[in-house]
C-alpha angles and dihedrals in degrees: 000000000000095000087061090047081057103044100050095043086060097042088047088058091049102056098042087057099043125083129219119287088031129126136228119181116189113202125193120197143158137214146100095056087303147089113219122197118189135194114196122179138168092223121129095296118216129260119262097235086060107051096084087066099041084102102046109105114246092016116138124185098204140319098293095051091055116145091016091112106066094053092052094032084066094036090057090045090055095041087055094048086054092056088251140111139232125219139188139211120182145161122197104249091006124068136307127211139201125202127201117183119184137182112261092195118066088204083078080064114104095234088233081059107060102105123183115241082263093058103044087048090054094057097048088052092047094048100038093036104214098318087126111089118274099251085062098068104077128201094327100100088220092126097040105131123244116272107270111254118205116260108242084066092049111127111210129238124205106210117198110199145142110183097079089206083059104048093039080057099048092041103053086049093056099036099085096064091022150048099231120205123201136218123183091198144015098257085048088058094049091046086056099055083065091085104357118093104193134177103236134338128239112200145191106240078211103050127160113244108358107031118225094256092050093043086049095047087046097055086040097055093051117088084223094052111030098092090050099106116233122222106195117197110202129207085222143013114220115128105260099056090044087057090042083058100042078044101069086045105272109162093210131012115204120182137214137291090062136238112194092187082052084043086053102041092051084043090065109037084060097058091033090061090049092052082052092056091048088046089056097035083055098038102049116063083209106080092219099188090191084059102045095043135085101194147016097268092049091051095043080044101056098032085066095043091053081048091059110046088042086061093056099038097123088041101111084186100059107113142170095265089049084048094050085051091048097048093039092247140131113243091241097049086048093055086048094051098049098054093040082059099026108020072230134106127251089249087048092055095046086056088040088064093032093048090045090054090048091054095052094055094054088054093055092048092205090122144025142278089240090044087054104049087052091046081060104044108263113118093198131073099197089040082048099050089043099054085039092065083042095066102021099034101234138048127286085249089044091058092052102044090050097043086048094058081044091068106040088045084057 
């Protein structure tokens, strides 16, 4: 079987790169304690300067190399895990060849290494992380595509990528749980968010135009944008990259080569984590921005909004129009804002705080039930008291009966 992963990788790459007319040859011999398999083609050859990097996932000569790095990328991880190596020679317009030699006796093995075809397998999926096509993955269950969600639940992804064969991968793995969006550069991606409100952004770290730190320092530093959490994918891990990356405000850095079960799973947590924040926000009568943010501008963000909507608590009048003025918003980016933080409108969170100070009076009993809902900006009782069972689930005379059992009975 893995021969055969090998062998078509190669040829596919032989053909793609060679034009009509052209000819590929593929040679098996042994000797010499080896078996050596070569595919040899007069396709467009690669540049010298380039061969080091043929192997390298992702990598793309030119344009007109596009798509070639996944497929090597896998040969040469196979080839590794079978104790052999993996050569090219190549002139630019005249042939390229590969070269696979492998060990013909199992004693060359390190006996810790002799891995049963499960095993091997295993580690291939685990290294090159379902790159390889979908018929080649057995009865494992390893490449079975998400459940479909409807599509009215659907979250959406913003994928900023250049290299098409990437993002076509990334893409197909996500769609069945997401609408996924995609952005060939970084100023594309920008230009998106204009009118796209998605639910996290995975990014390039190399990216034409806008780069993936500045396009993630650039959604990070907007009031719109900065809750929308920022996957970047880095062309390399050392730790100072990592720490560039956590730097300009990514949530999570991933490097190369990449892991798409690692990419999911950091996928989910994130949202995961944001689902955490609304379920507190809906949950606890007390808006504690430090809890249901998940950075500096948010918090700033939500504690003057509370402000403001505290200093016109008695106002009647203030509506969401009047909060979107006060905050320097657009109606429409404040409602966005708010349920990206809240899962609540802009008009919801103004009753949440209303309905939490009104909670707080009856419990004093220092004032009516009329002088509250006036305090709070109803200028009707009955509307008050109305609105108040609404959000709380029971009357204003109903809270404090029941909270006054609570005590006595503590």
């Amino acid at each position: 079987m893995f021969l055969e992963m090998m062998l078509t990788n190669l040829l596919s790459n032989a053909f793609k790169f060679t034009p009509d007319g052209g000819i590929i040859r593929v040679a098996l011999q042994r000797g010499e304690g080896c078996f050596r398999l070569t595919v040899r083609d007069s396709g467009i050859g690669i540049p010298q300067d380039q061969q080091e990097r043929i192997f390298e996932r992702f990598y793309q000569v030119n344009e007109s190399h596009a798509g070639s790095g996944i497929g090597l990328s896998i040969v040469r991880r196979i080839v590794e895990l079978h104790q052999g190596t993996i050569t090219l020679r190549s002139e630019p317009g005249r042939f390229s060849e590969f070269t696979i030699t492998l060990p013909d006796n199992i004693e060359v093995y390190p006996a810790g290494k002799r891995a049963g075809e499960h095993d091997v397998r295993a580690s291939i999926i685990r290294d090159a992380e379902k790159f390889l096509p979908e018929e080649w993955s057995g009865e494992g269950g390893d490449f079975a595509p998400d459940k479909e969600v409807p599509e009215q639940t659907r979250g959406t992804i913003l994928l900023a990528e250049s290299n098409a064969e990437v993002a076509r991968y990334i893409a197909d793995h996500f769609k069945a749980r997401y609408g996924v969006e995609v952005a060939a550069d970084g100023n594309d991606a920008l230009e998106r968010l204009k009118t796209l409100e998605p639910d996290i952004i995975i990014a390039d770290r190399v990216l034409p135009g806008l780069d993936g730190l500045k396009l993630c320092q650039a959604v990070k530093q907007n009031i719109r944008t900065c809750h929308i959490p920022v996957v970047i994918l880095a062309t390399e891990g050392s730790i100072e990259e990592q720490i560039t990356g956590i730097e300009a405000g990514a949530d999570s850095y991933l490097p190369m080569p990449l892991s798409i079960s690692l990419l999911a799973a950091n996928v989910q947590n994130l949202l995961k984590a944001r689902y955490r924040m609304r379920h507190y926000y809906s949950d606890d009568a007390e808006i504690d921005p430090d809890k249901i943010t998940s950075n500096s501008m948010d918090g700033e963000f939500l504690k003057k909004a509370i402000r403001i909507v505290e200093e016109n608590m008695d106002n009647e009048e203030f509506s969401s129009n009047d909060f979107s003025k006060a905050l320097c918003m657009s109606r429409s980016n404040l409602h966005l804002k708010m349920k990206s933080i809240t899962g609540e409108s802009a008009t919801k969170f103004i009753r949440k705080i209303r309905f939490n100070h009104a909670c707080k009076l009856l419990l004093d009993r220092k004032y009516s039930i009329s002088e509250i809902s006036s305090m709070v900006g109803f200028n009707s009782p009955s509307y008050f008291a109305t609105s108040f069972k609404k959000h709380v689930g029971c009357l204003p005379t109903e809270y404090v009966r029941s909270r006054t059992k609570g005590e006595k009975a503590g």
